[in-house]
N, C-alpha and C positions, 0 to 999 in steps of 0.2 A: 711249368710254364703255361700249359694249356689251363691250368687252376688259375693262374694269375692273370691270363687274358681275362676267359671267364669274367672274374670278378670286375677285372677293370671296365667291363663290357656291360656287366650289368648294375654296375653301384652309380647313381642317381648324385649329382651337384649338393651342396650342401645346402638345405633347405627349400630345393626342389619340390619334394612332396607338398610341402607349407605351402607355399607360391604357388602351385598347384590349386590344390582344396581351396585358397584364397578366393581364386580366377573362378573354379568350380558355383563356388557358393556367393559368388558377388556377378556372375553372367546373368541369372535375373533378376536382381537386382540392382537398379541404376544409381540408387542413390548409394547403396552400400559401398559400390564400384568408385564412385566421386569420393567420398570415405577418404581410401583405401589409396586413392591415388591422391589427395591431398596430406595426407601421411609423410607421402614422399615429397612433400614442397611442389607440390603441381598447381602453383595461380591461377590455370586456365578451369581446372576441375571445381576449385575452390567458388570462381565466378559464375559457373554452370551450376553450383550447388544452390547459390545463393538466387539466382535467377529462377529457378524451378522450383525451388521448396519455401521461399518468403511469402507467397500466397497463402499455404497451407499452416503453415505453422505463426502465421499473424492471424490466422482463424483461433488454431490450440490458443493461444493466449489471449487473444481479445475476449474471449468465455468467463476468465478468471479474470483478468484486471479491468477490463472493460474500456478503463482511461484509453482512447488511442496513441494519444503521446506516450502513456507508460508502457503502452505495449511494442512501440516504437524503438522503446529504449530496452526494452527485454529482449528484440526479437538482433537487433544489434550486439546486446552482450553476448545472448548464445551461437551468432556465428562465429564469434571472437572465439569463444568455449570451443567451439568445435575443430577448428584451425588448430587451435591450444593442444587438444585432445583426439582429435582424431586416429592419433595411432594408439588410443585403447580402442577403437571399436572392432568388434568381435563378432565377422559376419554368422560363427557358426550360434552365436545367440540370438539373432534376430535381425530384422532387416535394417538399414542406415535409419528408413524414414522412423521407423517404431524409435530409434537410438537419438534423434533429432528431437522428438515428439518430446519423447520424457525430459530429456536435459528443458527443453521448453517449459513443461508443465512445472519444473519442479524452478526454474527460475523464475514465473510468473507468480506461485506460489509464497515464494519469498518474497516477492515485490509487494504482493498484498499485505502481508505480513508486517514488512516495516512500514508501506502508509501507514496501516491501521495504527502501529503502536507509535507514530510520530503523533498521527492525531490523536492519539488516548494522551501522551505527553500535553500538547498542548489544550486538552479540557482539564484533565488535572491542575495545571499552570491556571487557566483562566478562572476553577472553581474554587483556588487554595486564594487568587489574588478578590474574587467574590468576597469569598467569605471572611476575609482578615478587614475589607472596604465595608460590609456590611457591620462587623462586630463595633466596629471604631463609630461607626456613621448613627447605628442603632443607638450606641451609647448616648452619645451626644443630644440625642431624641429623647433617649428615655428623661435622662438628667432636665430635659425642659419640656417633658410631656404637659406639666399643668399649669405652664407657665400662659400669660395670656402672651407674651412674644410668640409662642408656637403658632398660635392661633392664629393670629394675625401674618406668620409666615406661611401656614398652609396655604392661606388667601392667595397665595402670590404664587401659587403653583398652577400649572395647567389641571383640568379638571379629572383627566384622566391618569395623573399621577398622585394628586392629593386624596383623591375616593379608597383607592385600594390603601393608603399609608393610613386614612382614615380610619378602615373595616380593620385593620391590623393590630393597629398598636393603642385606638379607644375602645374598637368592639369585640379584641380577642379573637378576629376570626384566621384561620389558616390561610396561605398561599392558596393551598386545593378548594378550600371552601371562597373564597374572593374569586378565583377563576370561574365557577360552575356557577356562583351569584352572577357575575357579569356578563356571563356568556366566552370570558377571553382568555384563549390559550393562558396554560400554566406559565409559561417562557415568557410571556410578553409581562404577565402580571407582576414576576417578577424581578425583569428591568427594569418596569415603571414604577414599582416602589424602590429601586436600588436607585436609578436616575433620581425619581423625586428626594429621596433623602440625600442625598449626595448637595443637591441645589438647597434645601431644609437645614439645612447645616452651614452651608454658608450663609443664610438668612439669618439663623441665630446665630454663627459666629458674628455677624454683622453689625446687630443690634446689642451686643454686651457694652 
């Protein structure tokens, strides 16, 4: 009987010790504590997280995406994240804000990641639709390179589209070597021979 007091007297609630160490290792720190108590559906801790650490952590991700709107929109998924997730955090691995920080880094990260490859999508798109516009348009050109209708169509271009079509397709020279003659960015040089053949073609579709 005296063994069974005993025990009864000294054996600890079920999962006391945990709850314990929890309290332990989340007293100093406060965000950890908000954590820990948003775990357990506590709206007010959740509100007090997002009041005190959306400064800091729209710093973490303004670094990597820069966009303020996109960081705007990171810093709102990861409280979503954190809500979501909050009963994995593991105060004896680190503190809340270290645990905040990284889901941040690593969400900002992605964000970067799919801009980048949306705008690689759409120069791919723009240099496949170049280059299918160029092959058809050059044709077209070549097929009336000696004709005197070309001639008389160059005339009728602005002068800063027909010089470079000029240097290209009578004097053989390159996009790189047209650009460094004229002084004019690569990109511009070669718009302005895409644009002028574009309008060159319908000059000579025009006149057949």
């Amino acid at each position: 009987m005296t063994s069974h007091d005993h025990g009864a007297e000294g054996d600890s609630p079920p999962g006391s010790s945990d709850q314990a160490g929890t309290r332990t290792e989340t007293s100093s720190d406060p965000c950890g504590r908000l954590l820990v108590q948003i775990a357990a559906g506590d709206r007010d801790a959740f509100e007090e997280l997002f009041v005190s650490q959306s400064p800091i952590l729209m710093a973490v991700i303004m670094r990597i995406v820069v966009s303020r709107s996109l960081a705007e929109e990171v810093l709102q998924e990861c409280f979503a994240e954190a809500w979501a997730r909050s009963g994995s955090f593991d105060p004896s691995r680190g503190t809340g804000r270290a645990w905040l920080v990284t889901m941040c880094r690593r969400r900002a990260i992605d964000c970067v990641r799919s801009v980048q490859a949306s705008r690689d999508r759409d120069v791919a798109d723009g240099l496949r639709s170049a280059a299918e516009v160029g092959e058809e348009v050059e044709q077209t050109v070549i097929d009336h390179a000696e004709s005197d209708r070309t001639v008389s169509a160059l005339k009728l271009l602005p002068a800063d589209q027909a010089q470079p079509i000029v240097m290209a397709f009578y004097q053989g020279m390159t996009h790189a070597q047209i650009s460094e003659r004229l002084g004019v960015p690569l990109g511009t040089i070669k718009s302005r021979i895409r644009d002028g053949m574009r309008k060159l073609r319908k000059e000579l579709e025009a006149s057949r």
